[in-house]
N, C-alpha and C positions, 0 to 999 in steps of 0.2 A: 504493500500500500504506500510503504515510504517513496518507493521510486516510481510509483505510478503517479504520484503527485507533485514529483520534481518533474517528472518527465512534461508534466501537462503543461509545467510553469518554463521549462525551457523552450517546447515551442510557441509559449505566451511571448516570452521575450525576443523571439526573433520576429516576431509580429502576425504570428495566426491566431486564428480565433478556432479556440480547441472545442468540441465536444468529448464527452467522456460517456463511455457506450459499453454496457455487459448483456454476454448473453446467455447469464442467470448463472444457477448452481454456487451463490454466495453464501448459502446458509448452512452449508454441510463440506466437512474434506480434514478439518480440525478440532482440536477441542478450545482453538484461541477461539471460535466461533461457535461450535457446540456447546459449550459448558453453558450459554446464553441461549439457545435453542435459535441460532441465529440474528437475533437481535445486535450484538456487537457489530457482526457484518454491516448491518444498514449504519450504525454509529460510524464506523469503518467509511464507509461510501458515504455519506455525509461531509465527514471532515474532509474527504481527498476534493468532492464537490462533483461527484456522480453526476450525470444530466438525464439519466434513463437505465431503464435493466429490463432486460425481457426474467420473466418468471421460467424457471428451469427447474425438472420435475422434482428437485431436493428441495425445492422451496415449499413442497407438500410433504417434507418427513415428520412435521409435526402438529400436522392439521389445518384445517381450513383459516381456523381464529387466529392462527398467529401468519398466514398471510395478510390480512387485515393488520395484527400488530407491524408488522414491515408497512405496511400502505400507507399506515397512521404516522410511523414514525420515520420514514423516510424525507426527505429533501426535493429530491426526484419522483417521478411517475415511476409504475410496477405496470410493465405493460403485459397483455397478451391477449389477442384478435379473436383467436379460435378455443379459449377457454370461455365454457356456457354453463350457467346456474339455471341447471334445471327448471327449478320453481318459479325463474322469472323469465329466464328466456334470455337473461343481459350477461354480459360478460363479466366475470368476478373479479379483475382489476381495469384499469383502462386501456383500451386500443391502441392507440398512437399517440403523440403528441408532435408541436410544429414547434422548431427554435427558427427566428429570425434571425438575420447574422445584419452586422451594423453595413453593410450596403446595399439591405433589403433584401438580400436573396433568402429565401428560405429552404430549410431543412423539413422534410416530414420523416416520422420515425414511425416504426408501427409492431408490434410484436407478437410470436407465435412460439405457442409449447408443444412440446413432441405427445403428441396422442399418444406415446408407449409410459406416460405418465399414470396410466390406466391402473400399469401391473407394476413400473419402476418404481410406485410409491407403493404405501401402504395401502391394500385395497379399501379400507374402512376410512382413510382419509380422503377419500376421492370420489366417494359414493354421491349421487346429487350434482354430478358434473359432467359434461358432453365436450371432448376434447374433440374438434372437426377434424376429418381426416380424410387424406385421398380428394375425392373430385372438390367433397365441400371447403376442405383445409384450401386446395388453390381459388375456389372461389373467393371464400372468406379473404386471401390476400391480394385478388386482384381487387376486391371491394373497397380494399385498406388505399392500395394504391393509386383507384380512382378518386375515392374521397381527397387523397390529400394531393393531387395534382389539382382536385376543384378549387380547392383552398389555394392555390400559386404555388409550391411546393417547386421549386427547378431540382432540388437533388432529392430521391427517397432511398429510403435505409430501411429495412430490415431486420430486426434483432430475432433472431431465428435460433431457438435453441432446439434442433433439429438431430444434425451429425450427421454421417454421412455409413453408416456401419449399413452391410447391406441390406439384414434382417429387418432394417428400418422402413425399406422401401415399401409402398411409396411415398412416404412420409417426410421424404428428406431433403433437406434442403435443397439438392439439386433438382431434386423433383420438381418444387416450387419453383425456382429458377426455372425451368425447362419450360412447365405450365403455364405461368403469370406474363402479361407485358408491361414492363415500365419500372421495375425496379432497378434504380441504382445499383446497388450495394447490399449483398448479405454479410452480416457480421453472426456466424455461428457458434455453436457448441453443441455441449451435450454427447459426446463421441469423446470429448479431450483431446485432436488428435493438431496439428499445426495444418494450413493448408492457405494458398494465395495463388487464386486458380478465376480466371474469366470463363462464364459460361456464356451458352446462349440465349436468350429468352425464348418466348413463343412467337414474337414477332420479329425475330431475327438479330435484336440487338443485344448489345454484350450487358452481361452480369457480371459483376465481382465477388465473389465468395471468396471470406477470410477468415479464416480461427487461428488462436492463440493457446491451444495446447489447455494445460491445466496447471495450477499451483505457482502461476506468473515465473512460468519456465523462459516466459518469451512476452511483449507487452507490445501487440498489434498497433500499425500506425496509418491509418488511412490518408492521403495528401487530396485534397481536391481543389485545383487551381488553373485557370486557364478554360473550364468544364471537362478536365479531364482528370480521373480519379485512380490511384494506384496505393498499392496497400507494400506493408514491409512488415518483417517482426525485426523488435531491439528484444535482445538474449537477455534474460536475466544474468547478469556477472560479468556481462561483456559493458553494462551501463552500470555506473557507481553511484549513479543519482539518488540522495537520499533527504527527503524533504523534513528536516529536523524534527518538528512539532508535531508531525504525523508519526514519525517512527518513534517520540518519546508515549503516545497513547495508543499503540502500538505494542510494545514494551510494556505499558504497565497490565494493561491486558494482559499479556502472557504471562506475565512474574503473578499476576491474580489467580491464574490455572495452574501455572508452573507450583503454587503452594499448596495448592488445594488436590492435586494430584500426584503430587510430586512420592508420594510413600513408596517407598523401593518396596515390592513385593515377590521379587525372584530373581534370577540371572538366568543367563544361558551363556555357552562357551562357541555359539555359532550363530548365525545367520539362518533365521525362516522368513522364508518366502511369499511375503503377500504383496508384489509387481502384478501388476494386470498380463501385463503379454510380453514376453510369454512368462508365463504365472497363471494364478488361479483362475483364471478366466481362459486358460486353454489347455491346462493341463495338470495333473498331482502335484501337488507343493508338499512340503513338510510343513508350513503353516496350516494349510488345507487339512491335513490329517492332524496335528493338533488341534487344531478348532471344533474338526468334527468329533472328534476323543474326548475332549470337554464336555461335549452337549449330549454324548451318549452316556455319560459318567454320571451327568448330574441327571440327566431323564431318569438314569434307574434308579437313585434315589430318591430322585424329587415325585416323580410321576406316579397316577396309581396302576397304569397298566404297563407294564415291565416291557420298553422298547427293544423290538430287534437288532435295530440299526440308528443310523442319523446322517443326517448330511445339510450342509448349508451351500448356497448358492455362492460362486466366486464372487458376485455385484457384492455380496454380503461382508465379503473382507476387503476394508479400505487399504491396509498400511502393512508394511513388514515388518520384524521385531529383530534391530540388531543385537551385534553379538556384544554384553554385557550387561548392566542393569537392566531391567524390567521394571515401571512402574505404572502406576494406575495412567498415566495417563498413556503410554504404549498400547496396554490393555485397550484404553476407550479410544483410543485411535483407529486399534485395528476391527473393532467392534462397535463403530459409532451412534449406529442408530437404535431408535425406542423400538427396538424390538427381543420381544419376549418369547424362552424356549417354551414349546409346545409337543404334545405330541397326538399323531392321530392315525386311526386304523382303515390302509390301504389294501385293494387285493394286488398280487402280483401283478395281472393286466397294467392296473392304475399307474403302479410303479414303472413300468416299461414305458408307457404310453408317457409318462412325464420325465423320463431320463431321453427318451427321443428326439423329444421336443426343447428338450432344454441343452441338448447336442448338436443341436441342425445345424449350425453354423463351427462348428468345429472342423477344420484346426482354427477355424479365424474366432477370433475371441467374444463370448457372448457370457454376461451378467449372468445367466443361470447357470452356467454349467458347475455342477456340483463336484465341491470335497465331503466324502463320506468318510464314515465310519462304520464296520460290522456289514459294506457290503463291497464285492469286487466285480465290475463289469468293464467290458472293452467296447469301443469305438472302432468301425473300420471306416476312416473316413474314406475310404475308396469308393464306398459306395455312395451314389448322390440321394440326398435328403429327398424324401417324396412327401412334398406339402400339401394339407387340405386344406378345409375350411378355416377361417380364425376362428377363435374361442369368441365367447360374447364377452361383449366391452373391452377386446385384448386387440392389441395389435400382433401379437404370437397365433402363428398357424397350430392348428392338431394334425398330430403326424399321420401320415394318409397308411403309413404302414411301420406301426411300432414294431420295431425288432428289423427292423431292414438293416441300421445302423448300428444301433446299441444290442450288446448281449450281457445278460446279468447272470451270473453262475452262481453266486452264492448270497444271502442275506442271511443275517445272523449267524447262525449255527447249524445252517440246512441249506442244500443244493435249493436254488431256486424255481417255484413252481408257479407261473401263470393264476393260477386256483387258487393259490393258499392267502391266509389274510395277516399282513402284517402289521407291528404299530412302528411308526417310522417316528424318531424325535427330530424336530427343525425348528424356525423358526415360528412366530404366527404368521409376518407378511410371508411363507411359503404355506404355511395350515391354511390362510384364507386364499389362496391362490393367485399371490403375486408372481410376478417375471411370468415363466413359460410352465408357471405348475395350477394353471385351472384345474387338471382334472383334482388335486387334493382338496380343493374347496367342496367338492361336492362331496367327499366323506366327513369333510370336515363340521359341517353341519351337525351332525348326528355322532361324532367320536370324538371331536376336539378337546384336549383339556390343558389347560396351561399350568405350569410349575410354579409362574410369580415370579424365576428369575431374569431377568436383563441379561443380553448376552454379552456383554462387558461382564457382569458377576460370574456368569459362570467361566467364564474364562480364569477369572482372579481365582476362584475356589478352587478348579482343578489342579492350577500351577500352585496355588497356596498347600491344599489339604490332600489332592493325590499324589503331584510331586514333590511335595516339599519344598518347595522356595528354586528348586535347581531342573532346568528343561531338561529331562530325560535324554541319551545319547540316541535313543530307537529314534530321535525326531531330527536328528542329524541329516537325514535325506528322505525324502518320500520314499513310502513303504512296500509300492507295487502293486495300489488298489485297484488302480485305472491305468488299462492299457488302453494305447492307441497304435491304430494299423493306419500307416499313410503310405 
């Protein structure tokens, strides 16, 4: 934040007139911003002097009302076009907004959330909401974009927290691009990935799509001058800019978590692995199996029906756990969100049918693919994912033929059988059928039962009370749950 606000005040001083533009996913990634449920974030974007933020589906990990607290306490507008309240029909923060620049020329801004916010948040936080998607989502944004050309608008932007991953399509921002005429500039996310690519429109003219990665690895810089616009990333480390007074409220923030977290509650003599890709989002980590080792540990204590197995989604582990101290806040880093272990009873079919789907996209990295525990199944991604229907309210297809790609040999303490009835321990956003695990929701109804603990706690409790303060050597490399055939 400290050098995104010197950065903005150095090209102040060479004489432009800066906007500052996000596109979303501020409320979650940390605990300098968790410990506050987000809130600090907007405190954060405030003082830097934010102009706009598209809403990005973390902005829903802790419910509707504290979107509203961000709306309330922000500086800046919370935009997003194709987010709709059911019950009224209006959109649950603002659409767009217009900045005049001091030669009259105007700016229109307007913004869009990824329909995969459906199952990427918490399914109970997002009930009462219609994320527009596919024909209506490009409708909805050529609407944005005729409105604010009516308005004099000469440049439109796009705050699109979209990505470009392919299981997204067709929902994603290039989609939009391809779709829509008249857009300027997209400024995305929601993918995390860097990108500074001109599309085409629908009416032949050029797009700009740009992202900035994640955790201001990089601080995107759009130039618009002469009517002609080009984007760049400044690297985080390559720029030394740091805007004093931001980085001391910045600072004190942290040293507020850094004490309240800070309790050393174990060690480890190695490196676990919670990188996205490749990592738990494409393959066995040794984080992956501890994590799911935890939530099986404490299910059979906690729970009243003695779980087979466990397994949590890769989207579910934010962060890795270097090698030496451990403390709570490691812990809630790498287990960020309010979510609570659960467990609930599947048959085999159920099981297959939701390892399928939550693998389709493998080797390429997808939020659901699971690290288990108490079961061992292979991937042949040779073979191509056969997609059906989407799930209702899902942007996730059901697999046209479970077991084409995944094969599950063992769960628990028995070869695995199609028939038999399992209880699986996980999260609740996977018990109520978040990411690509609809079919659990529908057991989950009639066998769900929660433990009461936070997956942060159970984390603490296993490395506290089954290993004793010291990571186990077995966790030194992934243990050979999940094989993959490529």
């Amino acid at each position: 934040m400290a050098a995104v606000a010197q950065l903005k005040a150095d090209y102040q001083a060479k004489g432009y007139e800066v906007l500052l533009l996000d596109a979303g996913d501020i409320a979650q990634g940390d605990q300098l911003v968790g410990q506050s449920k987000g809130l600090a974030a907007i405190d954060f974007f405030n003082e830097v002097g934010y102009d706009a933020m598209a809403l990005g589906n973390h902005e829903f990990d802790y419910g509707q009302d504290y979107i509203q607290k961000y709306a309330a306490g922000a500086s800046f507008p919370l935009l997003s076009a194709n987010t709709i309240v059911d019950a009224t029909g209006e959109t649950l923060v603002e659409k767009n907004t217009v900045f005049t620049l001091s030669d009259g020329r105007k700016v229109g801004v307007f913004g869009l959330t990824t329909p995969e916010t459906y199952t990427s948040a918490n399914v109970l936080f997002v009930r009462g909401l219609t994320y527009l998607e596919e024909q209506e989502l490009y409708d909805c944004a050529q609407a944005q974009v005729d409105e604010l050309r009516k308005q004099g608008c000469d440049l439109v932007v796009c705050l699109a927290h979209l990505g470009e991953d392919e299981l997204n399509a067709p929902n994603r921002a290039s989609d939009v691009a391809q779709h829509v005429s008249g857009i300027d500039l997209i400024i995305d996310g929601h993918d995390h990935k860097e990108e500074n690519a001109t599309l085409t429109d629908a009416s032949g003219n050029p797009v700009l799509v740009v992202e900035t990665g994640c955790f201001t690895h990089a601080i995107g810089v759009v130039t618009w001058e002469d009517g002609k616009i080009a984007g760049t990333l400044v690297k985080y480390g390559e720029y030394d800019g740091q805007d004093a007074t931001v980085a001391a409220s910045t600072q004190k923030v942290a040293d507020e978590v850094n004490e309240s977290l800070g309790e050393v509650i174990g060690t480890t003599a190695f490196f676990l692995d919670g990188n996205r890709v490749p990592g738990v989002r494409t393959q066995e980590t040794n984080l992956g199996d501890f994590v799911a080792d935890a939530m099986l540990w404490e299910a059979q204590l906690s729970a009243n029906s003695t779980p087979d197995a466990a397994f949590i989604n890769g989207g579910g582990i934010r962060d890795s756990i270097d090698k030496g101290d451990i403390t709570l806040k490691t812990i809630h880093n790498v287990c960020p969100f309010i979510n609570y272990l659960c467990t609930v009873e599947v048959s085999g079919a159920q099981l297959l049918e939701a390892f399928e789907a939550s693998c389709a996209g493998c080797p390429d990295e997808s939020g659901g693919f699971p690290q288990v525990a108490g079961i061992n199944f292979s991937i042949d991604t040779t073979v191509p994912y056969q997609k059906g229907e989407n799930y209702p309210n899902s942007t996730h297809a059901k697999p046209a033929n479970p077991g084409g790609r995944v094969t599950i040999t063992r769960v628990g303490n028995r070869d695995y059988n199609a028939n038999d009835t399992y209880v699986i321990a996980s999260a609740d956003f996977i018990c109520n059928g978040g990411d690509t695990y609809y079919v659990f929701a529908e057991s989950a109804q009639d066998t769900m039962e929660g433990t009461g603990y936070l997956m942060a706690d159970v984390l603490r409790y296993y490395l506290e009370d089954a290993c004793k303060g010291e990571m186990p050597e077995e966790y030194r490399e992934a243990q050979g749950r999940i094989t993959i055939k490529s």
